[in-house]
C-alpha positions as CSV (number, residue, x, y, z in Angstrom):
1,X,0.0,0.0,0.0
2,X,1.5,3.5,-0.7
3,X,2.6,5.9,1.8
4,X,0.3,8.9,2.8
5,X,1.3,12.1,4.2
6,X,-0.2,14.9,6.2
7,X,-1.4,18.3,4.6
8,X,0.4,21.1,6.5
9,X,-3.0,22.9,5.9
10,X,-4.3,20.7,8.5
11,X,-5.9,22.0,11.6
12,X,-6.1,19.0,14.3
13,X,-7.1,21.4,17.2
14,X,-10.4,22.5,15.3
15,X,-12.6,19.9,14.8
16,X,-16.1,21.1,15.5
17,X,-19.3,19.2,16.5
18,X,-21.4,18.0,13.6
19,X,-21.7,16.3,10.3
20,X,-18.2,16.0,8.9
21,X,-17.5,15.3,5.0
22,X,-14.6,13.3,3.7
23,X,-13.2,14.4,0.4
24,X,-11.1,12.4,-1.8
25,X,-9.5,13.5,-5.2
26,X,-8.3,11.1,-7.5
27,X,-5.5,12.3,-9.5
28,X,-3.2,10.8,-11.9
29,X,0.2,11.7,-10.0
30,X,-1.4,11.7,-5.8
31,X,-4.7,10.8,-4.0
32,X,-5.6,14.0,-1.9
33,X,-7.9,13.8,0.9
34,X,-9.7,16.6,3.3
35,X,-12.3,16.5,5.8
36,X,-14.2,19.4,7.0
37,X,-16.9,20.5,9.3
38,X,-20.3,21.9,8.5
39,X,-19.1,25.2,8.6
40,X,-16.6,24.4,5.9
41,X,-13.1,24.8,8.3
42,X,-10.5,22.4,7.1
43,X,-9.8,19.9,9.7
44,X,-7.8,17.6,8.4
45,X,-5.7,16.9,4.8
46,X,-3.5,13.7,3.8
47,X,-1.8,13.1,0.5
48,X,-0.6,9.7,-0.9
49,X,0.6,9.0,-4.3
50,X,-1.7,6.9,-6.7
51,X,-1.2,3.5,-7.9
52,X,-3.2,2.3,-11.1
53,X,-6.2,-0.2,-11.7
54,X,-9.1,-0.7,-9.9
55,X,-8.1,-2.8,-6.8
56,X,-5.1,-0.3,-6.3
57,X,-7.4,2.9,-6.4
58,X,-10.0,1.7,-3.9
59,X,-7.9,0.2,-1.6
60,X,-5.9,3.3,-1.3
61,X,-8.7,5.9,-1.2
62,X,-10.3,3.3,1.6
63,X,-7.2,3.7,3.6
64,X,-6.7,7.0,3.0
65,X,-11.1,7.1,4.6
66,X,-9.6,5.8,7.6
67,X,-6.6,7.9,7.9
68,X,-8.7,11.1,7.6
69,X,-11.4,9.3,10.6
70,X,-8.4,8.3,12.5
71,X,-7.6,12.5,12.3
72,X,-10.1,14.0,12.8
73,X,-11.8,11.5,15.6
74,X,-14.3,8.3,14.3
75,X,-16.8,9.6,16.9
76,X,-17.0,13.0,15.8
77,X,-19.3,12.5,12.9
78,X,-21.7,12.1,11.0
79,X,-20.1,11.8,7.7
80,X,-20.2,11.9,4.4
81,X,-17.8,11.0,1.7
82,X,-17.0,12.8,-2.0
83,X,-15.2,11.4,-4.7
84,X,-13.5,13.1,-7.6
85,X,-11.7,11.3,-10.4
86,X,-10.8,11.5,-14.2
87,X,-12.6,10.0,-16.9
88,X,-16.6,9.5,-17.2
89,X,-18.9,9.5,-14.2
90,X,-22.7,8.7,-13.7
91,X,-22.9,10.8,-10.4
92,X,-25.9,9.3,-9.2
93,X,-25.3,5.5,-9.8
94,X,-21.0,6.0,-8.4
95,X,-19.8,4.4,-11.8
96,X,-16.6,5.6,-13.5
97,X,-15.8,4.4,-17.0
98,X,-12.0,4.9,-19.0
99,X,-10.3,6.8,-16.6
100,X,-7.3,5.9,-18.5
101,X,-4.6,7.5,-16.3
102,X,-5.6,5.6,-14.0
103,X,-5.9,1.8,-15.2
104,X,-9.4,2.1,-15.0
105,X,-11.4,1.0,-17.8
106,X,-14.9,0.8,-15.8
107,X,-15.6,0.6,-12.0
108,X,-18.1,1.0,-9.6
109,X,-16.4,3.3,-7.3
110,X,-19.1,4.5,-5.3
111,X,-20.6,1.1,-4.2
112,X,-16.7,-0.4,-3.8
113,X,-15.7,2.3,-1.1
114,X,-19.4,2.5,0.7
115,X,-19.2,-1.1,0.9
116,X,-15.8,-1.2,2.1
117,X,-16.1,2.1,5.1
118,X,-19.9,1.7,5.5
119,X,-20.3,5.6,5.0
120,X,-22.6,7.4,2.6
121,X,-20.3,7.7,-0.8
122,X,-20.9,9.9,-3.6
123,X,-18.8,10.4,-7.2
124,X,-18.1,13.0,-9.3
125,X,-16.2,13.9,-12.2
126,X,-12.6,15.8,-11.1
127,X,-13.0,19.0,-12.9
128,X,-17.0,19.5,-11.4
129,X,-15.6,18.8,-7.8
130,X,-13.0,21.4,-8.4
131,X,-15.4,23.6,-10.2
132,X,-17.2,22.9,-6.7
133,X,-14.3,23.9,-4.3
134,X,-13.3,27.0,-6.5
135,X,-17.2,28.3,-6.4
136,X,-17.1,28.2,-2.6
137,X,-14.1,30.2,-2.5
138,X,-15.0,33.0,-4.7
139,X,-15.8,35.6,-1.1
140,X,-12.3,37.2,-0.5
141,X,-10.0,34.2,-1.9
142,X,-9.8,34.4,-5.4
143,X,-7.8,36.5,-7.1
144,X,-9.3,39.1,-9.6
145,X,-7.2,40.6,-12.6
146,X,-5.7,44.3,-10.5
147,X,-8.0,45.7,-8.1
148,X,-10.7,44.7,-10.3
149,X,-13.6,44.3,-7.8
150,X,-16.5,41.4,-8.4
151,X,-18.4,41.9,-11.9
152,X,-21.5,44.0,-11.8
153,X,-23.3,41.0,-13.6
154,X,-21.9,39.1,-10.1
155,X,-23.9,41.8,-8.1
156,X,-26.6,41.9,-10.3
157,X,-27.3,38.4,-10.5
158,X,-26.9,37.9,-6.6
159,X,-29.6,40.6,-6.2
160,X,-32.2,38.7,-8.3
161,X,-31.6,35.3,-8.8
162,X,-33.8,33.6,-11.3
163,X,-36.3,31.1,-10.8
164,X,-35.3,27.5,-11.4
165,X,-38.5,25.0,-11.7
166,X,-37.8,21.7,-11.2
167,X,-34.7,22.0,-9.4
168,X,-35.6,21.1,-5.2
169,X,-32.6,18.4,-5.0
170,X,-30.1,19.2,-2.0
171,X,-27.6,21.6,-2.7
172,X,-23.6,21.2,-1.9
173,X,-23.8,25.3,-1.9
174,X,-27.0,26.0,-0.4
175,X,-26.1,29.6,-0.2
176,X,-26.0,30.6,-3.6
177,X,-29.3,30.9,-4.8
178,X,-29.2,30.9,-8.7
179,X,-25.2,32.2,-8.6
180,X,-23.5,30.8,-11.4
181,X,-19.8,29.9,-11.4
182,X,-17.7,28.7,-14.3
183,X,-14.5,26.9,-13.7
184,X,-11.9,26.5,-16.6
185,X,-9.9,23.8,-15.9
186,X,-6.4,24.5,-17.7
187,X,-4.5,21.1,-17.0
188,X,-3.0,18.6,-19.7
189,X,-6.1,18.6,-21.0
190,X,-9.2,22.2,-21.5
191,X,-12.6,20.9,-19.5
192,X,-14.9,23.5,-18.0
193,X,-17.0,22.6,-14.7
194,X,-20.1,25.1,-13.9
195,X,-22.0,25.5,-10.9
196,X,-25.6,27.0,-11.0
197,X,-27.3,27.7,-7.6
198,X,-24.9,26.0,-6.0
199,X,-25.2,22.4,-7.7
200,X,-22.9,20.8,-9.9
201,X,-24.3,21.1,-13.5
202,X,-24.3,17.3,-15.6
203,X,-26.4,17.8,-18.7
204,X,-27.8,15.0,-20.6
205,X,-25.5,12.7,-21.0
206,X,-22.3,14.1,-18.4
207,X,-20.5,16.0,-21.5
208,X,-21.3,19.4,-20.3
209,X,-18.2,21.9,-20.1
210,X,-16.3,19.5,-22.4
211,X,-15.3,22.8,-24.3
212,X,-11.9,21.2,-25.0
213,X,-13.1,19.5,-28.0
214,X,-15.0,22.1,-29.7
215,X,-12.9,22.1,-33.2
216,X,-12.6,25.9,-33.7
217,X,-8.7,26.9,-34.0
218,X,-7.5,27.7,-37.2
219,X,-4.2,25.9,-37.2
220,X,-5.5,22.7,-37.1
221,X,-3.4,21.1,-35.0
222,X,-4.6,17.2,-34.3
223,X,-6.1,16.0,-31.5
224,X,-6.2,12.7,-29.5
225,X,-10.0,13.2,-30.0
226,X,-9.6,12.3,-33.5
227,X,-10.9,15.8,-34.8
228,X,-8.5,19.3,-35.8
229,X,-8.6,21.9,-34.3
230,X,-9.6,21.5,-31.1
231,X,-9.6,24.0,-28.2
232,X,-7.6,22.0,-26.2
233,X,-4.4,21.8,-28.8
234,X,-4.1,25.6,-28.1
235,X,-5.5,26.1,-24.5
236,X,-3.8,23.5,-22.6
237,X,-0.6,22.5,-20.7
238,X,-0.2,19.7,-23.4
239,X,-0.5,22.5,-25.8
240,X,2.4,24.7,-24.5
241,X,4.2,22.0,-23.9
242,X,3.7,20.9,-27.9
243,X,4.0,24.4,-28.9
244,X,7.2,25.2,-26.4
245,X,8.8,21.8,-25.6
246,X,12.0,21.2,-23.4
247,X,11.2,23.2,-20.9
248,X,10.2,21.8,-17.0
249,X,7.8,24.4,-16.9
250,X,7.0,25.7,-19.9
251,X,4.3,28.6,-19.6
252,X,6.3,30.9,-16.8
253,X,9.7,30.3,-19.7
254,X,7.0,31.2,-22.0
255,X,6.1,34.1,-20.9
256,X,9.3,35.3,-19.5
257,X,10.9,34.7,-22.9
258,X,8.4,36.7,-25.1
259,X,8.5,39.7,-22.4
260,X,12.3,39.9,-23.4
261,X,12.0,40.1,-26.7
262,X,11.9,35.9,-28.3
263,X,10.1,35.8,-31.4
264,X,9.0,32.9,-31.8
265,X,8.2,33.0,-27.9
266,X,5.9,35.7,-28.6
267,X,4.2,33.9,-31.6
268,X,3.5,30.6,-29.4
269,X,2.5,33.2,-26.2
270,X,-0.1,34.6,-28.6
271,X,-1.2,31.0,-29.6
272,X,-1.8,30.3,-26.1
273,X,-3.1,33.2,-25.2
274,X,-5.9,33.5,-27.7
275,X,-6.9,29.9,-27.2
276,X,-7.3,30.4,-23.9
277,X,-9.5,33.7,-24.4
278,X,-11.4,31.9,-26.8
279,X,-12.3,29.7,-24.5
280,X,-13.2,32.1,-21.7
281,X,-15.6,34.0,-24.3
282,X,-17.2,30.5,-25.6
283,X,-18.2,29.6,-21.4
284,X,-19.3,33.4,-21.7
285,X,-21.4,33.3,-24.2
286,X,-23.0,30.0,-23.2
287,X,-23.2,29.8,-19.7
288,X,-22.8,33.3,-18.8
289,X,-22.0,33.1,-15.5
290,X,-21.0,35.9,-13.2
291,X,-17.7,34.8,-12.3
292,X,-15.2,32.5,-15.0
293,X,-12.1,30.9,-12.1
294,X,-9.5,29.9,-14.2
295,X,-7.8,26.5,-12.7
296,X,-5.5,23.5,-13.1
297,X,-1.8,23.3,-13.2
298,X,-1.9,26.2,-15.6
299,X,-3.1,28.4,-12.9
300,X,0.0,28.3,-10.9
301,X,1.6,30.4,-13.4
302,X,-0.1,33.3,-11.2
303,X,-0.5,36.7,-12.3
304,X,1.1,36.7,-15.7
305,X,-1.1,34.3,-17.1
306,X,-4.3,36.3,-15.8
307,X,-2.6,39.0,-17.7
308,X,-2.1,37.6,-20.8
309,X,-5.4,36.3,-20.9
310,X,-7.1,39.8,-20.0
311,X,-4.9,41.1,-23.0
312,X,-5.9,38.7,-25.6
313,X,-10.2,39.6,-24.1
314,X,-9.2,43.4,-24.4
315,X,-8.4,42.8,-27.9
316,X,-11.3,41.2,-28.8
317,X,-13.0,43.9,-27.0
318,X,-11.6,46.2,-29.1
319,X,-12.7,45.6,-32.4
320,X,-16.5,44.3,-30.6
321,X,-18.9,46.5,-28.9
322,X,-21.0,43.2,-27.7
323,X,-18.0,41.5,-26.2
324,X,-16.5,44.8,-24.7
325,X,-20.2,44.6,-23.5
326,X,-19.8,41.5,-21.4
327,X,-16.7,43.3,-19.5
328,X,-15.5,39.4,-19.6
329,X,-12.0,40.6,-17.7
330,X,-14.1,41.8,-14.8
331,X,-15.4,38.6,-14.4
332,X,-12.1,36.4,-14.0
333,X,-10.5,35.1,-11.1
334,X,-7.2,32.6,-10.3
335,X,-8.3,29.6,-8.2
336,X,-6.4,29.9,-5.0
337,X,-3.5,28.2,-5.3
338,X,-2.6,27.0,-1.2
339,X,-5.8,24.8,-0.8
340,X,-7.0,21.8,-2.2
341,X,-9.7,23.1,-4.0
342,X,-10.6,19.7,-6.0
343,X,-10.5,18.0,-2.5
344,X,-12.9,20.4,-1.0
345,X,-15.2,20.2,-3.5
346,X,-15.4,16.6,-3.2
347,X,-16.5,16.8,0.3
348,X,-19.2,19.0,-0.7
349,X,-20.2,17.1,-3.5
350,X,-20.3,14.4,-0.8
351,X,-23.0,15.9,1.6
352,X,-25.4,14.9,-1.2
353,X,-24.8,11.5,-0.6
354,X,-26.8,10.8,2.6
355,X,-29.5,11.7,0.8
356,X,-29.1,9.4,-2.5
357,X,-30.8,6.3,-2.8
358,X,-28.6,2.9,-1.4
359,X,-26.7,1.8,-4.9
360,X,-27.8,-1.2,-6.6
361,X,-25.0,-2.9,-7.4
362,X,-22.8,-3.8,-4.5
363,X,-20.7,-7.2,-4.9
364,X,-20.4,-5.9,-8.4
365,X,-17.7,-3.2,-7.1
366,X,-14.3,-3.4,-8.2
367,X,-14.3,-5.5,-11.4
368,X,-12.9,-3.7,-14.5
């Protein structure tokens, strides 16, 4: 079994009365785990690296379950339990299909891990759960492009939030009303995760935000997808790393290098920086929410990439009175990069699951 390791985030001398929720992200590289309170304090975090295939990933989020309990205190509960991993997820039935980093051609997480810990377990795709975490930080914690203060379509939406018929299921956000949150998740690959009223949004079929694969760049670059052009060959750590190879980390070098002066650093940085625009305008135009957080490894690059992405809106801006309109730089933020946002967002995601129904399927659990 692999090694786990404390967050330093961790607050042991906090735990407060009350239902606690577990939250577990699934990465490719680590398996992150957080549990906090009912008033959303983090009380405890543990990190230990991931192994591949199915047996692998739910014995080690299990243990890392107990780890979190063993923290925090088994009797300090109730709790809940929130999963985030790659690949495709049928939230309310705690199936994962070809998460391929992972080994994992199809499992059935959820029943596996509240078969194996006896709590209530619920699943969720990575980039919604981190969509999740990022929307509850948006009050002081998210950093806005200057001294930009929150979008007036932020205030204005927050002072009449719509009506939404047909939508009484529990809420990981209760406080939100009708807020909308878009999260752009700038990793290896481009995925967006939006949060409406406080509730992870699916659509039909668990595609939504998928914005990665719409096939609108001009270069034409090919895609694992199959198709040209896609959003994510220009918008993506994969794609700086394509466009500006050799380089450990290639988007600060980028950047660096075309602020002195590099060419041909300046064409990729314009590459990069109108793909990822483009894609900031296309979760505009479709979702309009009132804030766009800009996350994933990407993110880390700070302020200069919030710069060259308000650069690349302001130019579209220029030549557009409807997108100057939208005031799209007003509305972007950097996810926060000293939490575990995707983690917290799983355990939010995870309150919902006391109030699913029992799953279906258990015995069935960790077969591929």
């Amino acid at each position: 079994m692999a090694t786990s390791t404390p967050h330093p985030r961790a607050d042991k001398d906090s735990v407060q009365a009350g239902p606690i929720s577990l939250g577990i992200d699934i990465g490719g590289t680590k398996i992150e785990g957080v549990a906090i309170d009912g008033d959303e304090h983090l009380l405890a975090c543990r990190r230990t690296p991931t192994r591949q295939g199915n047996q692998a990933v739910h014995d080690d989020t299990a243990a890392l379950i107990r780890h979190l309990l063993d923290q925090v205190g088994p009797n300090q509960g109730p709790f809940t339990v929130g999963l985030g991993i790659p690949g495709r997820v049928d939230a309310n039935r705690g199936m994962v299909d070809d998460a391929v980093n992972l080994g994992i051609r199809h499992m059935a997480l959820g029943p596996a891990v509240a078969k194996t810990t006896g709590l209530p377990v619920r699943v969720e795709n990575d980039v919604n759960i981190a969509a999740l975490g990022a929307a509850s930080q948006t009050g002081d914690t998210l950093m806005a492009p200057g001294t930009t203060p929150h979008s007036q379509a932020a205030k204005d939406q927050a002072r009449h939030p719509a009506s939404e018929p047909g939508r009484d299921g529990p809420r990981a956000l209760p406080d939100q009303d009708n807020h909308v949150v878009a999260f752009i998740n700038l990793g290896t690959g481009l995925a967006a995760g939006i949060i409406r009223g406080g509730r992870i949004e699916h659509g039909a079929s668990g595609a939504i935000g998928e914005i990665g694969h719409i096939s609108v760049d001009a270069h034409q670059f090919p895609c694992k997808c199959g198709q040209r052009g896609c959003l994510e060959t220009v918008a993506s750590g994969s794609a700086v790393e394509a466009l500006w190879p050799g380089i450990a980390h290639p988007l600060p070098d980028l950047i660096a290098q075309a602020s002195q002066g590099n060419q041909r650093a300046q064409r990729v940085e314009d590459i990069i920086g109108h793909g990822i625009a483009l894609a900031v305008q296309i979760v505009a135009l479709t979702i309009d929410p009132a804030i766009i957080i800009l996350g994933g490894g990407m993110s880390k690059t700070g302020q200069p990439l919030l710069d060259l992405v308000t650069e690349h809106l302001h130019r579209s801006a220029a030549c557009s009175h409807f997108i100057a309109s939208l005031n799209l730089p007003d509305r972007l933020r950097l996810a926060t990069a000293d939490l575990p946002i995707a983690a917290i967002g799983a355990a939010l995601a995870g309150r919902m699951a006391a109030d699913s129904r029992p799953f279906d399927f258990i015995g069935k659990e960790i077969a591929s």
